[in-house]
Structures are given as structure tokens and as C-alpha cells.
N, CA, C and O of each residue as an XYZ file, in Angstrom:
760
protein
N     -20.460    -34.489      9.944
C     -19.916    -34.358      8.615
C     -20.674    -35.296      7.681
O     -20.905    -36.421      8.125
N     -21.135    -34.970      6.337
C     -21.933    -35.276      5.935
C     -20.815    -36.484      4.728
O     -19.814    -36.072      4.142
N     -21.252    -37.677      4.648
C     -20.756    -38.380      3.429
C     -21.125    -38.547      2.475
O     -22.227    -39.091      2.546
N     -20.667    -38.298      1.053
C     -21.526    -38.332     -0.371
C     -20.881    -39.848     -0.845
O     -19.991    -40.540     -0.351
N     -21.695    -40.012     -1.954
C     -21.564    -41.165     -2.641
C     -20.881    -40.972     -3.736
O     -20.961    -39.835     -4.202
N     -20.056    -41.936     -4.445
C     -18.942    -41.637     -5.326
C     -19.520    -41.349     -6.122
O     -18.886    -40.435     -6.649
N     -20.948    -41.604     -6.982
C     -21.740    -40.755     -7.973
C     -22.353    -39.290     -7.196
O     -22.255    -38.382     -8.021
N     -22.808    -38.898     -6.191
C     -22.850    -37.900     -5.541
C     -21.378    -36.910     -5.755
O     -21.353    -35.765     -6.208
N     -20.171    -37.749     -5.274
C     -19.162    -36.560     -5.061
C     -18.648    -36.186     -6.794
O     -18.060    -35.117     -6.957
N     -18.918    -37.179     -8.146
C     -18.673    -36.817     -9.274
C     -19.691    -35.818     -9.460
O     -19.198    -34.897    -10.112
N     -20.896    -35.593     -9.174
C     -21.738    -34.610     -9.881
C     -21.627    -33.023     -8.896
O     -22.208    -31.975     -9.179
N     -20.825    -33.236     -7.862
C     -20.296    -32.100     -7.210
C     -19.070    -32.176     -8.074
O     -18.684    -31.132     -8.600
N     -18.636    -32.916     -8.210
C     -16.837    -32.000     -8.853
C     -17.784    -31.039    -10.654
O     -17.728    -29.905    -11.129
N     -18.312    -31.983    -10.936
C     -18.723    -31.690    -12.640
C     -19.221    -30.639    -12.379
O     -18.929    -29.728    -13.154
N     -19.911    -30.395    -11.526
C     -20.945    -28.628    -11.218
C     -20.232    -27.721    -10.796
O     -20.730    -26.628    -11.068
N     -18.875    -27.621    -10.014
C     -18.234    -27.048     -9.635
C     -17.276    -26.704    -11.244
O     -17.558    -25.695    -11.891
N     -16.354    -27.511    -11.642
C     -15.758    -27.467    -12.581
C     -16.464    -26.880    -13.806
O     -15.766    -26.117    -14.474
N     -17.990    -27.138    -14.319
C     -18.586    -26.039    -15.168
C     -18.345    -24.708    -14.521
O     -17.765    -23.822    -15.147
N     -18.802    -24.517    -13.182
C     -19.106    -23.163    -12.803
C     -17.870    -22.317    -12.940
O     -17.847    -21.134    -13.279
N     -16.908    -23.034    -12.651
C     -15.556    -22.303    -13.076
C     -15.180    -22.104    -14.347
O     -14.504    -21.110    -14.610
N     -15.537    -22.974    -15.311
C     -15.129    -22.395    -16.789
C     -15.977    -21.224    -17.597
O     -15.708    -20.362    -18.434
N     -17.310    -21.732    -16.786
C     -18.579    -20.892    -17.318
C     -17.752    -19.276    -16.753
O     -17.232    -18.510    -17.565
N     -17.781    -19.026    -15.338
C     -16.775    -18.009    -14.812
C     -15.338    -17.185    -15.763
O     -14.994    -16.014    -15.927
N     -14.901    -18.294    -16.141
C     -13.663    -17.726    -16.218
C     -13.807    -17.108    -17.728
O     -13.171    -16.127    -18.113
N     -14.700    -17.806    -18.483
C     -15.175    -17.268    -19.994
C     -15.735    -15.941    -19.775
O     -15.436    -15.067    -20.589
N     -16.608    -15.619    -18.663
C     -17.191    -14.380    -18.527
C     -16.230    -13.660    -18.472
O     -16.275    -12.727    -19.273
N     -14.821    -13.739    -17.454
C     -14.349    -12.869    -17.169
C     -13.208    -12.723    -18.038
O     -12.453    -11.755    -17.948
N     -13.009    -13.941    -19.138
C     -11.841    -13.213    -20.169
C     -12.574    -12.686    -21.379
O     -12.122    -12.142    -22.387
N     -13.834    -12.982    -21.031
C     -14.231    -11.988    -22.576
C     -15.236    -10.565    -22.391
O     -16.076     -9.972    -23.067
N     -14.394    -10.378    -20.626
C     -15.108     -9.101    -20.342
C     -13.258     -8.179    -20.300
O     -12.798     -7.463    -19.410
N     -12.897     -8.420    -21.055
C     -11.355     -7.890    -21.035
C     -11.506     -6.604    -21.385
O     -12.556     -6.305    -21.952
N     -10.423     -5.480    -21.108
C     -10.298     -4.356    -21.334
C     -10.241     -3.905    -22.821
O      -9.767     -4.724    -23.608
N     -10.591     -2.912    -23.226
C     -10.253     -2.536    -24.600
C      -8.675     -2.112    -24.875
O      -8.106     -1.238    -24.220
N      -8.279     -2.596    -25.563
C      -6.355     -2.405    -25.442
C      -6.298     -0.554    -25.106
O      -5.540     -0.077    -24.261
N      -7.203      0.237    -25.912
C      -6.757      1.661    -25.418
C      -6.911      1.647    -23.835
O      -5.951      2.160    -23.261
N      -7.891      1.180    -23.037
C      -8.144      1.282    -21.300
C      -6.504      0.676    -20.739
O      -5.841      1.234    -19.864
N      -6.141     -0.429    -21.399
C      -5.412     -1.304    -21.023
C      -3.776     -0.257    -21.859
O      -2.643     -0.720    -21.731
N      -3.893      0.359    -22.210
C      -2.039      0.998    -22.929
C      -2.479      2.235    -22.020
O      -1.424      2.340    -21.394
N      -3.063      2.961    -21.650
C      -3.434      4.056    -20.600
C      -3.189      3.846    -19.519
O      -3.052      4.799    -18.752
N      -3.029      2.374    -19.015
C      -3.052      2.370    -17.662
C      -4.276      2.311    -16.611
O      -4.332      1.964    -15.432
N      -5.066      2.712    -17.371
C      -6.363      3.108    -16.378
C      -7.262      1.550    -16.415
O      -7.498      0.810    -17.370
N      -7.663      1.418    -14.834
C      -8.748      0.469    -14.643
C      -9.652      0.451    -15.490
O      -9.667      1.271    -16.408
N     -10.506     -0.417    -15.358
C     -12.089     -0.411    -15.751
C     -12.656      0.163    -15.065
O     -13.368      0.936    -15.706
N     -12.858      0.319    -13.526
C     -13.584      1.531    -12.864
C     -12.542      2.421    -12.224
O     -11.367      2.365    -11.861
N     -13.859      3.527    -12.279
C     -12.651      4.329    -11.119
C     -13.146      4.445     -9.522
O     -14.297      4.571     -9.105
N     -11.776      4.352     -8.697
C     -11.689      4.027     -7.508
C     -11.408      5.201     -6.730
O     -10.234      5.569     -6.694
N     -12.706      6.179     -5.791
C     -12.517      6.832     -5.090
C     -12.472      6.957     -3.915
O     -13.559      6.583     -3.473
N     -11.690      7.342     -2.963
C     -11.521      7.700     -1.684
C     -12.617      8.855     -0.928
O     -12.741      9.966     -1.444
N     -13.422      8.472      0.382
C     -14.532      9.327      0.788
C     -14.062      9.018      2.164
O     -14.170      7.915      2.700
N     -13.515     10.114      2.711
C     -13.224     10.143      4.514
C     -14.003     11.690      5.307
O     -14.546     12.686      4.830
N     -13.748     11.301      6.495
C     -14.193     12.392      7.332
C     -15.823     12.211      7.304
O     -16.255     11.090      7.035
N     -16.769     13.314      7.584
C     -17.773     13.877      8.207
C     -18.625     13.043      7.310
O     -19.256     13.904      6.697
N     -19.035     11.839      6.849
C     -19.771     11.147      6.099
C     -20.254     10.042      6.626
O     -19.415      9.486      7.335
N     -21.559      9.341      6.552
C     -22.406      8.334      7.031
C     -21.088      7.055      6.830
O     -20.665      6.577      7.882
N     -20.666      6.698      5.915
C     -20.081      5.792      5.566
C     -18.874      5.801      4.605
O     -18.900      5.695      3.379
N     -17.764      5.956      5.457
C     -16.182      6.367      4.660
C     -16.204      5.070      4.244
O     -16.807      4.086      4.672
N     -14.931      5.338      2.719
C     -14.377      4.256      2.606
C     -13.770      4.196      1.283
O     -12.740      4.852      1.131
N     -14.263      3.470      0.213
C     -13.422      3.459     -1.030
C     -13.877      2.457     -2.261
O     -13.608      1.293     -2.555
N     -14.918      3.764     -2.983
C     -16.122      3.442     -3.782
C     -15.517      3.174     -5.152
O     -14.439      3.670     -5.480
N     -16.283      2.321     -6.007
C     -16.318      2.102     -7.839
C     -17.185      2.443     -7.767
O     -18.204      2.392     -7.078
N     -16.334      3.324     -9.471
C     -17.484      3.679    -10.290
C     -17.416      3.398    -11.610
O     -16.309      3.619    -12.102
N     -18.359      2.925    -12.439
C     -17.763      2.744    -13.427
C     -17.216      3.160    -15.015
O     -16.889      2.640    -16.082
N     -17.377      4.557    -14.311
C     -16.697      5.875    -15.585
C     -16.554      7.006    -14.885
O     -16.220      6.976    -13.700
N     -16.749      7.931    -15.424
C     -16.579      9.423    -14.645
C     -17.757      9.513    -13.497
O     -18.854      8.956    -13.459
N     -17.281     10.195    -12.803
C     -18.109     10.200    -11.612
C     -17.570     11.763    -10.520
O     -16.458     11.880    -10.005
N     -18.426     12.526    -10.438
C     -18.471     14.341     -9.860
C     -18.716     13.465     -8.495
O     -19.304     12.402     -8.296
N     -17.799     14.647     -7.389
C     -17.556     14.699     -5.874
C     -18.835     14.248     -5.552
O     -18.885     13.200     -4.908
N     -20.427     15.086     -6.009
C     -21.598     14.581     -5.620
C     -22.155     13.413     -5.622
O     -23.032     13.197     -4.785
N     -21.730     12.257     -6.679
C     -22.087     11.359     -7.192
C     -21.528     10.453     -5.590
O     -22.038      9.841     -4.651
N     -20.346     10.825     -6.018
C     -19.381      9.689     -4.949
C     -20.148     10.022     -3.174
O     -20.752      9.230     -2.450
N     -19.870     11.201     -2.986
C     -20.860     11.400     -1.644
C     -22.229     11.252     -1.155
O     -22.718     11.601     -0.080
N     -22.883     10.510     -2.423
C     -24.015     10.208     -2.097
C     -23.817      8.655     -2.047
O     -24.339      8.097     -1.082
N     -23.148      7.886     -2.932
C     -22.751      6.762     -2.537
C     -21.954      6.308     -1.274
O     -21.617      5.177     -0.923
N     -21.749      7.564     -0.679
C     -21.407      7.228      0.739
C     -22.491      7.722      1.511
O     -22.004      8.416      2.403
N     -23.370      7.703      1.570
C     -24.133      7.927      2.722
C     -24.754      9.615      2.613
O     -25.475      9.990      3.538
N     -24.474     10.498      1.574
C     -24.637     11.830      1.499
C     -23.971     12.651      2.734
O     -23.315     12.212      3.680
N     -24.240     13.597      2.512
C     -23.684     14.557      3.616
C     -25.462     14.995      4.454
O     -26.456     15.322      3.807
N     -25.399     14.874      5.861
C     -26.270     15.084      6.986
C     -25.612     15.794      7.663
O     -24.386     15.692      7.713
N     -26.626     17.094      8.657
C     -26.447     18.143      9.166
C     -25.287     18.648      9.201
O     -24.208     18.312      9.689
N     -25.891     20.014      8.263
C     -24.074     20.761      8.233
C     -24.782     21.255      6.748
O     -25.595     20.624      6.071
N     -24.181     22.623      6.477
C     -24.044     23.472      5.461
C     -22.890     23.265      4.979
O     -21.872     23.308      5.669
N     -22.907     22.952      3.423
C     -21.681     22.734      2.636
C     -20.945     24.242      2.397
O     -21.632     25.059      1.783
N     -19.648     24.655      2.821
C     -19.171     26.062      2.627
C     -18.365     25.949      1.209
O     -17.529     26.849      1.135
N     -18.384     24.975     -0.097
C     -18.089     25.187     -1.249
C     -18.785     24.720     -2.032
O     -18.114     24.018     -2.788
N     -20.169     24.720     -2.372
C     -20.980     24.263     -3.060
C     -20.366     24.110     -4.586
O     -21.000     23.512     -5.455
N     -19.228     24.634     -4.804
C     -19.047     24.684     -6.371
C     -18.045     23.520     -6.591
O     -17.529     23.527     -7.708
N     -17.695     22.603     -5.823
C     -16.917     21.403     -5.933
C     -17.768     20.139     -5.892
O     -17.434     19.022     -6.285
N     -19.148     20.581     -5.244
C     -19.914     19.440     -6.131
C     -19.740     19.030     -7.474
O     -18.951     18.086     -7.427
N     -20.023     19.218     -8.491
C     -19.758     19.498     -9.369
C     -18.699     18.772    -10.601
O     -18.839     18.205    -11.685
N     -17.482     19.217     -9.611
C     -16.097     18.435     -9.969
C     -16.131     17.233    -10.167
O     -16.679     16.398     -9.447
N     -15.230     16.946    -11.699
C     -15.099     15.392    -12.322
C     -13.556     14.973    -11.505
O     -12.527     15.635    -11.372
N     -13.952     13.453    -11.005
C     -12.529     13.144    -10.334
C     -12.257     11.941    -11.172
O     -12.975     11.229    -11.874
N     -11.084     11.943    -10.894
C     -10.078     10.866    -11.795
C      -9.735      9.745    -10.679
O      -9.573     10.144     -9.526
N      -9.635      8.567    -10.917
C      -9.263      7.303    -10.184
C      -8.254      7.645     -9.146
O      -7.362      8.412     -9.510
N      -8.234      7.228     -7.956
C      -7.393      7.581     -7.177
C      -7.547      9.033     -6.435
O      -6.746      9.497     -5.624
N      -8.863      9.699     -6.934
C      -9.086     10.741     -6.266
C      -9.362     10.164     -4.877
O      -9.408      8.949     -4.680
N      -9.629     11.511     -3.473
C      -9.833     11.181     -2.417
C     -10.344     12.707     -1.952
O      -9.805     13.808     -2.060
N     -11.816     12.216     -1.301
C     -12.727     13.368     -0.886
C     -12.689     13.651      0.648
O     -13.593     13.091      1.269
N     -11.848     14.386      1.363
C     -12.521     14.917      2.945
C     -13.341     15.924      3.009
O     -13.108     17.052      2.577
N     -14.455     15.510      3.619
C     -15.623     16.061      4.135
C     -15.394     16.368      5.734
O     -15.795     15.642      6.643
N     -14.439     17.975      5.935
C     -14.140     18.443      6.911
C     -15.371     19.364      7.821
O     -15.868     20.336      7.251
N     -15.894     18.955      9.459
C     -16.900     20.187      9.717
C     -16.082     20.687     10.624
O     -15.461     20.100     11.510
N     -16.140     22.472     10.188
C     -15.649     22.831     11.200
C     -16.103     23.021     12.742
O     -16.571     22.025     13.293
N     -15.993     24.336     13.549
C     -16.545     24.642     14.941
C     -17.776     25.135     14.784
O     -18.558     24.987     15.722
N     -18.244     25.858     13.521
C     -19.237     26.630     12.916
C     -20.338     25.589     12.195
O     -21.426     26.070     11.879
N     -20.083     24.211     11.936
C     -20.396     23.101     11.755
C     -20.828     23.743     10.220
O     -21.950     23.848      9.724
N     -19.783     24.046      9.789
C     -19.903     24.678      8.063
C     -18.992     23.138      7.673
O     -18.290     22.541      8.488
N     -19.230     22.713      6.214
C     -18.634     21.695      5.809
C     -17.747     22.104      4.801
O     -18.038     23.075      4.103
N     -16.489     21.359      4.604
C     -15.559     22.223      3.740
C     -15.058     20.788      2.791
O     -14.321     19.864      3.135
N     -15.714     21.004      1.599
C     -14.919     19.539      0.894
C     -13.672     19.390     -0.009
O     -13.566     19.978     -1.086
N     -13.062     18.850      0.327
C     -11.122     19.032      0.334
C     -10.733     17.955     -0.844
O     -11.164     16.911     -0.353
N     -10.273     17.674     -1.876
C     -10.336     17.136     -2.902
C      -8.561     16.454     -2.771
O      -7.750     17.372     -2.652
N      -8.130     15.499     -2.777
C      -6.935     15.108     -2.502
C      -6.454     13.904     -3.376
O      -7.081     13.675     -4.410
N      -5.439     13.156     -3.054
C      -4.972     11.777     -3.795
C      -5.060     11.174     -2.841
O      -4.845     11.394     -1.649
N      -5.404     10.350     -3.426
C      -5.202      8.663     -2.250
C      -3.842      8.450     -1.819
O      -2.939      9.156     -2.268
N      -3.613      7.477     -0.931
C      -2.252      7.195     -0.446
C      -1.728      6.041     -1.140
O      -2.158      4.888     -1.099
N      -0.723      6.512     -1.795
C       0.329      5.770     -2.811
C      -0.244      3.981     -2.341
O      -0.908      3.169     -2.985
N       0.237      3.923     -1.261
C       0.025      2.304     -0.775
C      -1.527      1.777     -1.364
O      -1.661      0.832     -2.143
N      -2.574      2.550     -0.849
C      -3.808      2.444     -1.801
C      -3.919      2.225     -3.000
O      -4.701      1.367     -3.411
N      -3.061      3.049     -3.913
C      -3.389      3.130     -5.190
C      -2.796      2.426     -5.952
O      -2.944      2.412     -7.174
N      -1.787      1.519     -5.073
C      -1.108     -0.053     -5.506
C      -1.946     -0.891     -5.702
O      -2.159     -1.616     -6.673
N      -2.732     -0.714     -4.153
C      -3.355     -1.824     -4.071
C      -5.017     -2.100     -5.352
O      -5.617     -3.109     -5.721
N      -5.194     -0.501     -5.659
C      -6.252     -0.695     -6.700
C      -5.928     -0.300     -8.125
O      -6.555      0.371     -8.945
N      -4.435     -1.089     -8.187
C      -3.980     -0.903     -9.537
C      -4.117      0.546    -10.321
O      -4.166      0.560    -11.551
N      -4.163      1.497     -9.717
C      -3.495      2.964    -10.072
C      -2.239      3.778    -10.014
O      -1.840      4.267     -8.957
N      -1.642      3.914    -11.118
C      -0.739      4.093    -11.303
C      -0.321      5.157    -10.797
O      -0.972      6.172    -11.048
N       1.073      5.284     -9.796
C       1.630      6.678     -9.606
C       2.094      7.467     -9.898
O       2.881      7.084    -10.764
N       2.210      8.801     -9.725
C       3.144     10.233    -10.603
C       4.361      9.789    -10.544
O       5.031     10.111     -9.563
N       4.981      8.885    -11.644
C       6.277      8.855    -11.399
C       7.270      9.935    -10.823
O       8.241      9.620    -10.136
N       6.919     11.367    -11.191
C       7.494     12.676    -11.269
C       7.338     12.960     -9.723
O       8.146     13.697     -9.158
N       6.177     12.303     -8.969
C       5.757     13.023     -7.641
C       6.167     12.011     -6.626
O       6.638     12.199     -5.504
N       5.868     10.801     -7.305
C       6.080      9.325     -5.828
C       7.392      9.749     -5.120
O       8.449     10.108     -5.639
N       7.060      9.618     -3.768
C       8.360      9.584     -2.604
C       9.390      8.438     -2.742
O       8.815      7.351     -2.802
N      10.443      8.368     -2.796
C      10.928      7.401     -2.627
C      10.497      5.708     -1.546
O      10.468      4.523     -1.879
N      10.344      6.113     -0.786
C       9.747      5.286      0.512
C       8.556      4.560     -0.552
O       8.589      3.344     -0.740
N       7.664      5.308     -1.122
C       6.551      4.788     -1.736
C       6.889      3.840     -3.133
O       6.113      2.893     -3.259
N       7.701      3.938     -3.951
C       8.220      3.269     -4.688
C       9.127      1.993     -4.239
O       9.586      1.213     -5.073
N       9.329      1.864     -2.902
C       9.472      0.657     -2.289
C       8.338     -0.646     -2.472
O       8.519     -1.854     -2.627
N       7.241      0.089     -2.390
C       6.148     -0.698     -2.231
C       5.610     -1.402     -3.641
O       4.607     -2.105     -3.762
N       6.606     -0.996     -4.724
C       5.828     -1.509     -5.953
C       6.886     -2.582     -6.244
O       8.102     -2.391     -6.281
N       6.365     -3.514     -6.406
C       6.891     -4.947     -6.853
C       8.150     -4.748     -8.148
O       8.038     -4.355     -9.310
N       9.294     -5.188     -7.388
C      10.635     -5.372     -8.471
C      11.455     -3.915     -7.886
O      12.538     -3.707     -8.435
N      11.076     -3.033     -6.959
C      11.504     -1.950     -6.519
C      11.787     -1.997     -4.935
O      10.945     -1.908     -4.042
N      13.488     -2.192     -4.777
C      13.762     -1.870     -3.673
C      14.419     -0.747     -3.177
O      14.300      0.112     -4.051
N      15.129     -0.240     -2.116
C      15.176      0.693     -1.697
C      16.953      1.491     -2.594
O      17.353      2.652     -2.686
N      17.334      0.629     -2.902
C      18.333      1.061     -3.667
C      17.774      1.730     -5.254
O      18.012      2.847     -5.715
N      16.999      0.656     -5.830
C      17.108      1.206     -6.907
C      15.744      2.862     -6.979
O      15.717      3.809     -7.766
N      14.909      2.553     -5.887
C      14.255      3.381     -5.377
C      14.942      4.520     -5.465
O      14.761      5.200     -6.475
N      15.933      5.013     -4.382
C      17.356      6.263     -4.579
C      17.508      6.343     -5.951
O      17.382      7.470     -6.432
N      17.829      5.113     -6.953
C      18.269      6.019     -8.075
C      17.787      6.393     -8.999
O      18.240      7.079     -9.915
N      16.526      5.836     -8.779
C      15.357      6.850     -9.762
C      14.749      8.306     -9.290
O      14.257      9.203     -9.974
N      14.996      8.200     -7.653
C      14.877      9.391     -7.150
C      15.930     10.634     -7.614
O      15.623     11.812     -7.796
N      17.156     10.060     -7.740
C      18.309     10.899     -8.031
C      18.119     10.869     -9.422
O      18.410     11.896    -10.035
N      17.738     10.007     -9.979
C      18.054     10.334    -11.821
C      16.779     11.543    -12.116
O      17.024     12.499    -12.852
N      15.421     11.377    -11.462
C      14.454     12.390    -11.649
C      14.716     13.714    -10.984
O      14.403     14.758    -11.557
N      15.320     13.712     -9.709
C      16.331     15.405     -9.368
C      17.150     15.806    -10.624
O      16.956     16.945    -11.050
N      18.241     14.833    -11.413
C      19.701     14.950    -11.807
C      18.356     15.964    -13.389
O      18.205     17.171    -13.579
N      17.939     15.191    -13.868
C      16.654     15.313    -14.950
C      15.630     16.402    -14.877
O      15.183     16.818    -15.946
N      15.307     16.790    -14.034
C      14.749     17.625    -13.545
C      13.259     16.926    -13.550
O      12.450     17.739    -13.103
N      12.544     15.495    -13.965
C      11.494     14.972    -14.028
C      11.643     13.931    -15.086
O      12.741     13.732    -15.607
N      10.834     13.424    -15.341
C      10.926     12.434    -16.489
C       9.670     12.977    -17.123
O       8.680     13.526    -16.638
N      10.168     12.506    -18.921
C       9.088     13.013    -19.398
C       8.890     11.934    -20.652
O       8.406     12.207    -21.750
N       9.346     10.749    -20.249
C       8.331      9.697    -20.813
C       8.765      8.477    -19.949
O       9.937      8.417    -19.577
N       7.827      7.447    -19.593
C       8.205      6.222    -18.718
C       9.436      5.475    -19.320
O      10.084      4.781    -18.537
N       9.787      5.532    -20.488
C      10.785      4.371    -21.311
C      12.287      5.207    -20.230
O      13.148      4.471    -19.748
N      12.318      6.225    -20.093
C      13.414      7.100    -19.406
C      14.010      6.194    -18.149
O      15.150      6.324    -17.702
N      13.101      5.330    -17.706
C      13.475      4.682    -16.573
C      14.322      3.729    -17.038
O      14.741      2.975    -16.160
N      14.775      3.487    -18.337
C      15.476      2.442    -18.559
C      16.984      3.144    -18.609
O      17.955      2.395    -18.501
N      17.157      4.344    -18.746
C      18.070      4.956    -18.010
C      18.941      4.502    -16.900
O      20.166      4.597    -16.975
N      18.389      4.060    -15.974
C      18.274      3.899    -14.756
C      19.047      2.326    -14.368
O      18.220      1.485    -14.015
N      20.006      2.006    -14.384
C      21.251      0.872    -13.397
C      20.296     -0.010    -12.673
O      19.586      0.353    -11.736
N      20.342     -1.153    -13.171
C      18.784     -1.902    -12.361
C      17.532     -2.448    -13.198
O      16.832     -3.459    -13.140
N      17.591     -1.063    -14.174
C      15.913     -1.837    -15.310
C      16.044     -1.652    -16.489
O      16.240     -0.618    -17.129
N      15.913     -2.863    -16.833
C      15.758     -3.251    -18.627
C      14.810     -3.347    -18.794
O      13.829     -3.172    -18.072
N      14.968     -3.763    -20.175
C      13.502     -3.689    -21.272
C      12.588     -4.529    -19.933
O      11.961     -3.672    -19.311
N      12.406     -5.655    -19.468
C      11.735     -6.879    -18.982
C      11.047     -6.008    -17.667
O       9.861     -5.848    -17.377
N      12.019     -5.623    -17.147
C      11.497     -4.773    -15.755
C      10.890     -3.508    -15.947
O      10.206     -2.927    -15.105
N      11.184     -3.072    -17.167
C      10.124     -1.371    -17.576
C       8.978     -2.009    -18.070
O       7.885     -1.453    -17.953
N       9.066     -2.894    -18.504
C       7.251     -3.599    -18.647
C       6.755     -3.592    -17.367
O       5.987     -2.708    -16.987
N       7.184     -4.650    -16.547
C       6.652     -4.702    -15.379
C       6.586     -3.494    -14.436
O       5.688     -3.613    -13.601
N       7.197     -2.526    -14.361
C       7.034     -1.354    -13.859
C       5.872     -0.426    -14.620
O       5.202      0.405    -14.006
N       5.734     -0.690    -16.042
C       4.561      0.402    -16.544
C       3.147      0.565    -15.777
O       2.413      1.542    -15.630
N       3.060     -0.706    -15.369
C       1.195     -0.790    -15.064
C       1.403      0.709    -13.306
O       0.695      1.708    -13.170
N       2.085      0.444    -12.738
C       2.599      1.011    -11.626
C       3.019      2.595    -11.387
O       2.925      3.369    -10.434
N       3.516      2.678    -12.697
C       3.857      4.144    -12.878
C       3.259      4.902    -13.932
O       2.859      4.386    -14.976
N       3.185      6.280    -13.637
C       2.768      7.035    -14.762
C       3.131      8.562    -15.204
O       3.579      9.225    -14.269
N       3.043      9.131    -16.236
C       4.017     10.000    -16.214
C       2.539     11.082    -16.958
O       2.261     10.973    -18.153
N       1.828     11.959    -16.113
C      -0.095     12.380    -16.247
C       0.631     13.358    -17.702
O       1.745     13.821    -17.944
N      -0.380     13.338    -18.248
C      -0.179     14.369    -19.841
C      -0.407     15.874    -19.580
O      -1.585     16.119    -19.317
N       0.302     16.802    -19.583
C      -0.280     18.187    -19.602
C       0.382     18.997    -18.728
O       0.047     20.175    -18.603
């Protein structure tokens, strides 16, 4: 173990302590534009690439980005005929998720899906309020399994929700907790 000298260990704290402010300036004045940030949406988008590919896993990008784009950032597709060439093509939205299925015929079939709720916590993408399982709304912070049921039952009783503030409806969340629930949930336009 190596010993520094008390002028040695000050010019390690001072270099360390710049490097962190120098850091932290980069990263608050690389902040979102308030429209990225009232949308909900990341700064990149985060796609899912499984099955028949050099290298699965779960790519950024940092704007729109077509099935092709993302599958070449995994490793491309090797031996095998693609059997839907016209989903290359396709623009995916954050939280998309690509299987690259081969069949017996070693034809490739590419299957366009959502990520798994637990995932899309974890990369700050917001869920279909209208679609999340109950079980899955467990997993978002300030949501347990009770009040879970009664947003499940108030969106049956409702037939869906059709704006997020609706959750304040709901025995359990006020103004304070529908903030904290917005980044988490989402209610898609159209």
C-alpha cells in the first residue's frame, strides 16, 4: 500500500474534487429540453434485440432509429434469409423489442414487440397506463399491491383512462404522488 504525503494527498483530493464539478456542470447543462422532459421520453431511445443475432441485448440510440439500424448494432443478421424484408425499414419507439426468430427452413422472421414492463422501469420508459398488468405496476415506486387493484379496477370500472391526472381519482394518490407517478406512466396519443 502505497503512502502519500499530506501535500501529495491535498493535490489528489483538489484533482478529484475539480473533476467532479467540471463533471457535474457537463451533465446539468446537458439537461433535457422541457418539451423531451413534459413527454416523458428519454434522451435516447432504448431498444431491445433478442434471438438469432451475433450479440442480444439492449441498445441507445440517440433519436429515431429503423429495425435495420438497431440489428446492425447488434452484430447484423448472419446466415439465414430474412422472410419479411419490409420491417427493415420500420421506425421504433423507445422500449421497442426486436426477435430475430430462425425457423426449421432457416428462413428468418423479425417479430417487433415491447420490452418487459420491469425493463422499461429500469430505462425510465414509461408504461401504457391503459395496458400495464397489475403485478407490473407493483414494480413502480409509491405503488403497492393494493393500490395497484384499484387502479386496475378504476381503469375496468372507466373503461381506460384518458388522461394521467384521472389517477387522482383513485383512494391512495394526490396531487404529490401523481407527480411522482407521471415519469412512470403514460397514457400513448391516438
Amino acid at each position: 500500500m502505497r503512502i502519500y504525503s499530506s501535500k501529495q494527498s491535498w493535490l489528489l483530493l483538489s484533482l478529484a474534487s475539480s473533476l467532479f464539478l467540471v463533471s457535474l456542470f457537463i451533465s446539468l447543462s446537458e439537461k433535457p429540453s422541457s418539451d423531451d422532459t413534459h413527454q416523458g421520453n428519454p434522451l435516447n431511445i432504448a431498444i431491445e434485440v433478442v434471438g438469432e443475432i451475433p450479440n442480444p441485448g439492449i441498445y441507445s440510440f440517440p433519436r429515431e432509429v429503423t429495425v435495420e439500424q438497431a440489428l446492425l448494432k447488434a452484430g447484423g443478421i448472419r446466415g439465414g434469409k430474412i422472410g419479411n424484408l419490409q420491417v427493415l425499414n420500420s421506425t421504433l419507439n423507445t422500449g421497442s423489442k426486436i426477435a430475430v426468430i430462425r425457423d426449421q427452413k432457416q428462413i428468418l422472421t423479425i417479430e417487433l414487440a415491447r420490452m418487459e414492463p420491469d425493463k422499461c422501469i429500469v430505462f425510465s420508459i414509461p408504461l401504457n397506463l391503459n395496458e400495464v398488468e397489475e403485478h407490473h405496476l407493483t414494480l413502480i415506486p409509491g405503488i403497492g399491491p393494493r393500490l395497484a387493484e384499484r387502479i386496475v379496477q378504476y381503469r375496468s370500472k372507466k373503461g381506460g383512462f384518458r388522461k394521467i391526472e384521472e389517477l387522482k381519482n383513485i383512494r391512495g394518490i394526490g396531487e404529490k404522488k401523481l407527480r411522482n407517478l407521471e415519469r412512470y406512466l403514460t397514457i400513448p396519443r391516438g
